[in-house]
Z-matrix of the N, CA and C atoms (Angstrom, degrees):
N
C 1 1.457
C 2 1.520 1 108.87
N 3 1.155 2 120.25 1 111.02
C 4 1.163 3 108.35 2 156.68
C 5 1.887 4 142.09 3 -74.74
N 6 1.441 5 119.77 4 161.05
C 7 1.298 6 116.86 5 -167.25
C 8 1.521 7 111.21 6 -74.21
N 9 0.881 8 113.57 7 173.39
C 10 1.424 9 132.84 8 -161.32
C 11 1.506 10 96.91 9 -147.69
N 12 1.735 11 116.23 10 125.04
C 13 1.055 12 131.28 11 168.16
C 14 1.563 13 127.04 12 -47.31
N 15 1.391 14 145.47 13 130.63
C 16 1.352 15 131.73 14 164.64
C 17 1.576 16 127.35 15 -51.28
N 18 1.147 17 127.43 16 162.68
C 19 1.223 18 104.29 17 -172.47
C 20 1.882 19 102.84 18 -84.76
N 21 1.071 20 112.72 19 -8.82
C 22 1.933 21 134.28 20 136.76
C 23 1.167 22 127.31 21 -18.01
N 24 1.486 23 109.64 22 -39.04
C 25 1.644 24 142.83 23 -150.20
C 26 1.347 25 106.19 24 -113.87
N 27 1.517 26 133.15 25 -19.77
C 28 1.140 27 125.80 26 -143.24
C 29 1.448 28 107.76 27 -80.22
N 30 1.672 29 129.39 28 118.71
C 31 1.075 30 123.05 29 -160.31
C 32 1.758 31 111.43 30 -125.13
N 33 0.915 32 138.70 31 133.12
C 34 1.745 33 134.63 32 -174.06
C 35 1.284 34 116.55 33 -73.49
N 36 1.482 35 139.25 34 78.32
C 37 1.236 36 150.61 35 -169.37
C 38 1.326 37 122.19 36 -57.34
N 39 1.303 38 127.06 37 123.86
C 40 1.365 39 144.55 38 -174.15
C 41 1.328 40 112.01 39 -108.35
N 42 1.678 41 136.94 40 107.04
C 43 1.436 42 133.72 41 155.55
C 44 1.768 43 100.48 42 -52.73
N 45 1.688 44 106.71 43 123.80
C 46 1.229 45 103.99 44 179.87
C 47 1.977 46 79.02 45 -117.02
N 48 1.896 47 94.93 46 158.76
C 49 1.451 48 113.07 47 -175.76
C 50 1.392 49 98.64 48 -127.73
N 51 1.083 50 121.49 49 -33.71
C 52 1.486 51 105.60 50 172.92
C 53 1.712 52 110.87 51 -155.50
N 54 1.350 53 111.24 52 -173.02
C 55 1.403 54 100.80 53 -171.41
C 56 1.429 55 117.08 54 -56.52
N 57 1.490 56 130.01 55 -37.64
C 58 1.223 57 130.05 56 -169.76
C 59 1.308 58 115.45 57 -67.35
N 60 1.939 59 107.78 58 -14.73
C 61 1.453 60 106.69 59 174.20
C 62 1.753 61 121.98 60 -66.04
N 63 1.597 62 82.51 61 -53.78
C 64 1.394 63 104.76 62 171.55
C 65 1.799 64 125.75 63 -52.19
N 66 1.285 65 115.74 64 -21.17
C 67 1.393 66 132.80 65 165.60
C 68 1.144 67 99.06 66 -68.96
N 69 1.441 68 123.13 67 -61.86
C 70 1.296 69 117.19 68 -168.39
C 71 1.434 70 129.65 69 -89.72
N 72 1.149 71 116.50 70 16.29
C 73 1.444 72 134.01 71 149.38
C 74 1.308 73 109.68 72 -81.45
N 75 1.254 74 130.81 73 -62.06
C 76 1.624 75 137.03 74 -145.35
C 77 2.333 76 89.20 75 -72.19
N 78 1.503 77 93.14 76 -39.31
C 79 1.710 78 88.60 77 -169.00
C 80 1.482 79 108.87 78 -71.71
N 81 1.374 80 102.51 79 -47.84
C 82 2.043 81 102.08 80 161.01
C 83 1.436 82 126.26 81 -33.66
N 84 1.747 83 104.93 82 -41.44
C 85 1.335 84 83.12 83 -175.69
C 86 1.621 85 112.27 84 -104.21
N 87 1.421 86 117.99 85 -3.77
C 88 1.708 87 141.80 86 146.47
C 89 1.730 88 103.32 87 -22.89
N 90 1.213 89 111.66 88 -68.47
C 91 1.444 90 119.48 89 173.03
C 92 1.266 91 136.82 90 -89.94
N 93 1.062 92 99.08 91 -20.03
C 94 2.154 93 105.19 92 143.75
C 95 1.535 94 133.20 93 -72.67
N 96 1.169 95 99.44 94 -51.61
C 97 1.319 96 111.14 95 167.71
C 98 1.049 97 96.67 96 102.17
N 99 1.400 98 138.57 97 43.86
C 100 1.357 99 125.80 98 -160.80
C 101 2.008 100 98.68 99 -137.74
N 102 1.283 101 106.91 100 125.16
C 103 1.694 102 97.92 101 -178.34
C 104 1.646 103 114.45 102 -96.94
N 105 1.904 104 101.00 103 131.27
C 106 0.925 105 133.13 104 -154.52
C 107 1.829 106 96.77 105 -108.62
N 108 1.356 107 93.44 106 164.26
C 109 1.715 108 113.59 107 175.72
C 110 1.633 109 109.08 108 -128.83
N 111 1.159 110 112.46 109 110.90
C 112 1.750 111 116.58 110 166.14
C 113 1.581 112 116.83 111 -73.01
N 114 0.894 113 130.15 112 131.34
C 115 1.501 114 137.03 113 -158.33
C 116 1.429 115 96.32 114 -146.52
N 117 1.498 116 104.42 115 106.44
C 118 1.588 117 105.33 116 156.29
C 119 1.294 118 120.04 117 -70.35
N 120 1.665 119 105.18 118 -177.00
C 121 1.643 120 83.61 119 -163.81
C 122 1.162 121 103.46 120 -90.47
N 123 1.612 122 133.19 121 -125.73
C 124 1.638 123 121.99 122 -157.10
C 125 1.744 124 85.41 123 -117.76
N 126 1.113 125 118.75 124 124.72
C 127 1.422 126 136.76 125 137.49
C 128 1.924 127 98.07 126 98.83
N 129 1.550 128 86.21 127 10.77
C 130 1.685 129 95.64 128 162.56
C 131 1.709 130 131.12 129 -25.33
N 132 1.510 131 90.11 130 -32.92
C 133 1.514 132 77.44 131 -170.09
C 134 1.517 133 114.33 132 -92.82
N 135 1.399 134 125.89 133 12.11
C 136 1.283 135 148.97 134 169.68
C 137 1.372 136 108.51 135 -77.59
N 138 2.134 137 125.26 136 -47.81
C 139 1.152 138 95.98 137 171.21
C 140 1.253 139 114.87 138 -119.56
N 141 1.769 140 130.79 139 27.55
C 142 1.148 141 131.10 140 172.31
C 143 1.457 142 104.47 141 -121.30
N 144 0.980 143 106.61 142 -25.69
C 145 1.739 144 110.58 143 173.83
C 146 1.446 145 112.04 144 81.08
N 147 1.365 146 138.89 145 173.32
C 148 1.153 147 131.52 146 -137.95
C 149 1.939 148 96.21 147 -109.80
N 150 1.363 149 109.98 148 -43.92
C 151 1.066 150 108.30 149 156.93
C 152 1.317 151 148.68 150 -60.71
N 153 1.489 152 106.04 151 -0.84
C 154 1.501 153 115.76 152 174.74
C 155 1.583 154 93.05 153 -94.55
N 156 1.300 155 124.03 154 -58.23
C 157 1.331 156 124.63 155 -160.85
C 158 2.168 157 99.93 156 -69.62
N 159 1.159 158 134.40 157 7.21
C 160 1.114 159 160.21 158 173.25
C 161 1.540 160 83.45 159 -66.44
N 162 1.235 161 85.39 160 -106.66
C 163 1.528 162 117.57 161 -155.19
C 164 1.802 163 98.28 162 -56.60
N 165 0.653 164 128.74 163 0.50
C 166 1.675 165 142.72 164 163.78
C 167 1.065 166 107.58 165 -68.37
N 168 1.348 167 119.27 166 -80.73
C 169 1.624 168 127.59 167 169.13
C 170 1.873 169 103.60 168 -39.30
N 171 1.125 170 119.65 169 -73.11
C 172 1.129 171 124.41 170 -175.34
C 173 1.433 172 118.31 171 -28.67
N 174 1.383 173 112.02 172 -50.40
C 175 1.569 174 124.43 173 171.00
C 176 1.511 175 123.87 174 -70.44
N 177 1.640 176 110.02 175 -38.11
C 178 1.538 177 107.83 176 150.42
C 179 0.986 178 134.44 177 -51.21
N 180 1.728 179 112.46 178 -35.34
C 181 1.837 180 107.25 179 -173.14
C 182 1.540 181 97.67 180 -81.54
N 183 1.198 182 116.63 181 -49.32
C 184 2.011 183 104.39 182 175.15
C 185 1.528 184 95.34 183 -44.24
N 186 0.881 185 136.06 184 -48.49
C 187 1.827 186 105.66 185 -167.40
C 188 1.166 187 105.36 186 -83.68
N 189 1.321 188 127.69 187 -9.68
C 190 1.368 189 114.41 188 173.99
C 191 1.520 190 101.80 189 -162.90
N 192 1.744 191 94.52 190 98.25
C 193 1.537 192 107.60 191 -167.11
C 194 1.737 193 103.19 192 -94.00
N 195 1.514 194 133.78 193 -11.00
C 196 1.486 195 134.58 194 -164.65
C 197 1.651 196 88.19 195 -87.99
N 198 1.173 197 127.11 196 -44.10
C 199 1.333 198 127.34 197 -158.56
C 200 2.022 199 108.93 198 -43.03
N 201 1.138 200 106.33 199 164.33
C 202 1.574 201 115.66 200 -152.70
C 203 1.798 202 74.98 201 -130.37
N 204 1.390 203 110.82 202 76.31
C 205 1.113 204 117.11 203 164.82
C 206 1.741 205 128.38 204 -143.09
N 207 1.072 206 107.56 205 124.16
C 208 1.750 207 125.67 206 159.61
C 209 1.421 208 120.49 207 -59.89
N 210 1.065 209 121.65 208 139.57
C 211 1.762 210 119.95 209 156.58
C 212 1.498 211 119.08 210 -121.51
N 213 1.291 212 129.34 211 157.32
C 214 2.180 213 118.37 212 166.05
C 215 1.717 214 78.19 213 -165.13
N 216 1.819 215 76.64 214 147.46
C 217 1.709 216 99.59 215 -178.98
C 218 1.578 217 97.17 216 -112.52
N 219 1.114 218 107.60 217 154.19
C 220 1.815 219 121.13 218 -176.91
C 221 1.652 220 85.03 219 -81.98
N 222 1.185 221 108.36 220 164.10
C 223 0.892 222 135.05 221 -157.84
C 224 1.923 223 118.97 222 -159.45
N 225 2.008 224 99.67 223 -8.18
C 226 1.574 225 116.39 224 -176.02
C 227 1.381 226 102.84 225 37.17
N 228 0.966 227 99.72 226 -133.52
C 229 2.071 228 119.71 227 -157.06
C 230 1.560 229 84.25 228 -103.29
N 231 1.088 230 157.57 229 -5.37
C 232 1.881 231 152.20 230 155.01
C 233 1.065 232 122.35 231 -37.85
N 234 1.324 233 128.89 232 73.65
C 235 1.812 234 115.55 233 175.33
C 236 1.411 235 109.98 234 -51.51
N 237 1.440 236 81.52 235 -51.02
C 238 2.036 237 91.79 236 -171.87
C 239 1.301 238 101.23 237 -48.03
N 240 1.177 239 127.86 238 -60.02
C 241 1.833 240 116.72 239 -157.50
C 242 1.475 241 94.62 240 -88.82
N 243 1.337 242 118.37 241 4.44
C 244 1.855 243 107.02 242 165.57
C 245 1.753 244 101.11 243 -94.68
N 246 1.196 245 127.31 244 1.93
C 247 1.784 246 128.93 245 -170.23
C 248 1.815 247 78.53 246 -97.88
N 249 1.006 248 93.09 247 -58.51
C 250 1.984 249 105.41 248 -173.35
C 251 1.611 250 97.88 249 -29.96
N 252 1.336 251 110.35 250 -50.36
C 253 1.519 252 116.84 251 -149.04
C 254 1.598 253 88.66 252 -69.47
N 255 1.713 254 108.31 253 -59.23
C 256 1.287 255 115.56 254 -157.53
C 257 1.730 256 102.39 255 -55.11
N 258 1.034 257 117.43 256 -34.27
C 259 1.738 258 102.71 257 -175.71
C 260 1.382 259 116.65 258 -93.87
N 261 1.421 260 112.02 259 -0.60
C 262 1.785 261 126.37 260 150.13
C 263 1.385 262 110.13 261 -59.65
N 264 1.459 263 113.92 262 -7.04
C 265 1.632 264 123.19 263 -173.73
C 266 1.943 265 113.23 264 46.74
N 267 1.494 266 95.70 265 30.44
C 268 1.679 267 102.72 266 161.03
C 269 1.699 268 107.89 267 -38.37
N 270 1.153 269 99.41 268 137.82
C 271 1.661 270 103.53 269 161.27
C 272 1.525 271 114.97 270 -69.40
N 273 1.264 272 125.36 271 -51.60
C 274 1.489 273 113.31 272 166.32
C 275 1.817 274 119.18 273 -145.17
N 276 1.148 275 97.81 274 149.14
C 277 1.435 276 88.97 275 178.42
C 278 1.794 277 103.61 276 -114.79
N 279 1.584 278 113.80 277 176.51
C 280 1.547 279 127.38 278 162.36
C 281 1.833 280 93.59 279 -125.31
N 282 1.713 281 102.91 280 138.21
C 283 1.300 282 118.80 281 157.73
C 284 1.588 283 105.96 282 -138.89
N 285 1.598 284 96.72 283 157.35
C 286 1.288 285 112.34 284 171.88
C 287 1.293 286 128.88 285 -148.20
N 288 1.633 287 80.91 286 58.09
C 289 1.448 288 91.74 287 176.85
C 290 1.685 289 128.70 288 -94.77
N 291 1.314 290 145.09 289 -167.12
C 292 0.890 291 125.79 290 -174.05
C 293 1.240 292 113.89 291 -99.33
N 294 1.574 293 135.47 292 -155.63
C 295 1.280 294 131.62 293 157.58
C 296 1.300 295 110.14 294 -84.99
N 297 1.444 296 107.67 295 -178.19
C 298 1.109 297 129.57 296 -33.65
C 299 1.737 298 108.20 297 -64.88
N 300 1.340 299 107.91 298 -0.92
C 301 1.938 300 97.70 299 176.23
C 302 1.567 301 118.06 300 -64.46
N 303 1.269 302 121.54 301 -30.52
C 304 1.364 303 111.86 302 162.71
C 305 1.639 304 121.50 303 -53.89
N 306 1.109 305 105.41 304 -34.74
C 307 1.618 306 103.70 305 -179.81
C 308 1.336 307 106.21 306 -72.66
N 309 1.419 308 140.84 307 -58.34
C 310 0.826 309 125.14 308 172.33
C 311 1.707 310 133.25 309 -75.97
N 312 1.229 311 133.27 310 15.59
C 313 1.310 312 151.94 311 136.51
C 314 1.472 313 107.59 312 -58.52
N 315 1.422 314 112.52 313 -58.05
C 316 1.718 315 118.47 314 167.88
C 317 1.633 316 121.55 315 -28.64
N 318 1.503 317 83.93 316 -73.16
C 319 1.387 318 105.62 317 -173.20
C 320 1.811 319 112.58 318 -48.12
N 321 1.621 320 106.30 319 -49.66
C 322 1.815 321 112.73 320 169.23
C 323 1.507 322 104.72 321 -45.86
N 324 1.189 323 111.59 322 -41.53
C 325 1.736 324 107.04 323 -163.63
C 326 1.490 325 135.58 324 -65.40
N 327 1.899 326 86.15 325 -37.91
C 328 1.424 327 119.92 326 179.61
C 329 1.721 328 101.48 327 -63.15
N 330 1.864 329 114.21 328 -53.93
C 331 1.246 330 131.98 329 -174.07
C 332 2.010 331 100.08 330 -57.56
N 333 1.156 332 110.43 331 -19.37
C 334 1.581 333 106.11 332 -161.65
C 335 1.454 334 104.53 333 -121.95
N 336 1.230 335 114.99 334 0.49
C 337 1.461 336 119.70 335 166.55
C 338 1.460 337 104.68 336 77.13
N 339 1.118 338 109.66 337 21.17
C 340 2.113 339 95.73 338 177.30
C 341 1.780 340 87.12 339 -98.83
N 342 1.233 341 113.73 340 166.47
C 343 1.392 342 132.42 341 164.03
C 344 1.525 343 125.86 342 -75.97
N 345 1.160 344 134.52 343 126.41
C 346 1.426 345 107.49 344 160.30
C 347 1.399 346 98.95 345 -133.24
N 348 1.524 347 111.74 346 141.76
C 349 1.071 348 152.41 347 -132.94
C 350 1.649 349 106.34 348 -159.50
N 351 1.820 350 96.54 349 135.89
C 352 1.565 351 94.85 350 147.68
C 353 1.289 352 147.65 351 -86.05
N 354 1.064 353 148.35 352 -163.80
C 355 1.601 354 137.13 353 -170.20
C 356 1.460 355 92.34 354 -155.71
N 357 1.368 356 130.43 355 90.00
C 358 1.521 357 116.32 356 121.53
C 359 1.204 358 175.16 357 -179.78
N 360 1.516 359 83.14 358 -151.59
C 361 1.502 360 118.58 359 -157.45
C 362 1.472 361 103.30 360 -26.52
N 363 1.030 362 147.70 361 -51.84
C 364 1.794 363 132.33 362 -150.28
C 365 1.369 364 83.62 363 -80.31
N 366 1.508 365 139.93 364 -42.07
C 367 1.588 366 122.62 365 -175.39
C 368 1.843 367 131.92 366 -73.30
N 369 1.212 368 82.96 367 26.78
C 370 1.992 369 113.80 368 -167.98
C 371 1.024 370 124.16 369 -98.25
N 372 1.388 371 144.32 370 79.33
C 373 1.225 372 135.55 371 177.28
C 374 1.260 373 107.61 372 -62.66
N 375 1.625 374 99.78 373 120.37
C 376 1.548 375 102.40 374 169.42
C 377 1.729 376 114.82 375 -81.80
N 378 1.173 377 125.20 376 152.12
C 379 1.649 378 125.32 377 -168.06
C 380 1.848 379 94.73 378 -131.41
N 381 1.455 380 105.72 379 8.41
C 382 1.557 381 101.17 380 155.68
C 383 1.772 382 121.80 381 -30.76
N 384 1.099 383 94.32 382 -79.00
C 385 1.491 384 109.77 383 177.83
C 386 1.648 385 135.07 384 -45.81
N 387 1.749 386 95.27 385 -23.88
C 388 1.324 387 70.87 386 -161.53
C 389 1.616 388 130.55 387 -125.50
N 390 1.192 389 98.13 388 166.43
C 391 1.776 390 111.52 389 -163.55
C 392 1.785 391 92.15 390 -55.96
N 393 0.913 392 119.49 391 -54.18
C 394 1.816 393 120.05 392 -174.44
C 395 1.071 394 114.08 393 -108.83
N 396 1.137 395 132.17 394 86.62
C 397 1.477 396 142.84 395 -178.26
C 398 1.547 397 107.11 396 -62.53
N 399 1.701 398 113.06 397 -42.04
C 400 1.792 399 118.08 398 176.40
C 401 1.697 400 108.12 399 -54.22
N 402 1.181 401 111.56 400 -43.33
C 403 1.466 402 130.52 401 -154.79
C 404 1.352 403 95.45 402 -89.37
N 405 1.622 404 132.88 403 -45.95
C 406 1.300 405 123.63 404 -176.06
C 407 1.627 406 118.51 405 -52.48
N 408 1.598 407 89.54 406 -55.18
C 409 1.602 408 112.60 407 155.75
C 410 1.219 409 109.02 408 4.13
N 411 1.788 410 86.80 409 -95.27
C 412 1.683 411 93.25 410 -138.88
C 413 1.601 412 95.69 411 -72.32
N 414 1.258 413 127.06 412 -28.35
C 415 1.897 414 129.67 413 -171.17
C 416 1.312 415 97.27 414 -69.03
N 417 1.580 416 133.58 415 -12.51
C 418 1.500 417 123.17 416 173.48
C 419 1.506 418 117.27 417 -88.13
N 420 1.698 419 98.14 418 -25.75
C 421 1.432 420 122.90 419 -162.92
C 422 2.045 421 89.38 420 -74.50
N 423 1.149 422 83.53 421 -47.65
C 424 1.818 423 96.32 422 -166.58
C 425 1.559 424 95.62 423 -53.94
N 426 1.241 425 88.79 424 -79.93
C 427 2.045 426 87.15 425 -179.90
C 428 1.468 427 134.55 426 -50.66
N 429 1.191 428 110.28 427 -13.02
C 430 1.535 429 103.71 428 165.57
C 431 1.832 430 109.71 429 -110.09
N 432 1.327 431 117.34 430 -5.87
C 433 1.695 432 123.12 431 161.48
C 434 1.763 433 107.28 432 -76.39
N 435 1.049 434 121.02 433 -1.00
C 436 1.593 435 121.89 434 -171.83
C 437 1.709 436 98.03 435 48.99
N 438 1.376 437 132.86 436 23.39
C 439 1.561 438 126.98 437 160.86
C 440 1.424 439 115.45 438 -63.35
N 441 1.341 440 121.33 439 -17.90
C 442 1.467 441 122.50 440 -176.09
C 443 1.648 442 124.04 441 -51.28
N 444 1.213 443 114.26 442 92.76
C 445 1.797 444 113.99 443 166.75
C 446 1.338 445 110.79 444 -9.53
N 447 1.073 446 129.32 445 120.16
C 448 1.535 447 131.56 446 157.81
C 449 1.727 448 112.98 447 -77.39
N 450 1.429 449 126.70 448 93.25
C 451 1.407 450 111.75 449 -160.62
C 452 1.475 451 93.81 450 -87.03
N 453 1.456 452 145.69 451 26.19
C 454 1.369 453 140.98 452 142.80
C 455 1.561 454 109.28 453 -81.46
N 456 1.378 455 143.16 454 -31.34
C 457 1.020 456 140.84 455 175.40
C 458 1.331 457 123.03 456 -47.36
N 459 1.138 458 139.59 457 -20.43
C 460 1.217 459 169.12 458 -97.13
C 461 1.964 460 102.11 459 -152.53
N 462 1.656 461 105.28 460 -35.62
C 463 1.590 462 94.57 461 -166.07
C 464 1.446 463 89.15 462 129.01
């Protein structure tokens, strides 16, 4: 079984694609103040591998170490490349695999301190697309933080 966030926990998830995504998530929510979740995309760690998306995060939080941010790499139906992840010392992974290999993938994770967790997907801004990853940010960050100006409030 995987964990399930508190409602404590509740964080606005970003598909990051490459480092500049991941920069520009962690600084969006740096200046919102609002805590975010990095979400690779689905079965990421098959073609970026666990150590790329590592040291990704790693290089995002130096540029933006205040940010109130999480990361987990998919991992699909892969125990194996979710064991890979866990001794890459990922902060969290998602699998979906079946039994009994999920349980024991679990059980490594729990023993190794990474998280596993589900991811989703419909609550994910994907940042595939886009031309301004800073700007997508924070106008996604805004609209799902309810921070958005009401310019009728006003008169």
């Amino acid at each position: 079984m995987t964990s399930t966030p508190s409602s404590a926990d509740i964080r606005i998830g970003f598909m990051v694609h490459k480092l500049s995504h991941a920069i520009a998530v962690r600084s969006a929510a740096q200046i919102h103040n609002v805590p975010v979740l990095l979400v690779s995309a689905p079965g990421a760690v098959r073609t970026g591998g666990a150590g790329w998306w590592r040291e990704m995060m790693a290089q995002a939080t130096t540029t933006n170490p205040h940010a109130d941010a999480k990361s987990i790499l998919d991992c699909g139906d892969e125990p194996g490349m979710a064991l890979a992840a866990i001794r890459e010392d990922v902060e969290a992974i998602a699998l979906s695999a079946p039994e009994p290999a999920f349980e024991s993938v679990r059980s490594i994770a729990e023993q190794s301190g990474t998280r596993l967790q589900s991811i989703h997907w419909d609550d994910v801004f994907d940042l595939i697309g886009s031309n301004n990853p800073q700007a997508d940010c924070e106008n996604h960050l805004l609209r799902r933080s309810g921070n958005v100006a009401n310019p009728g409030a006003l008169g």
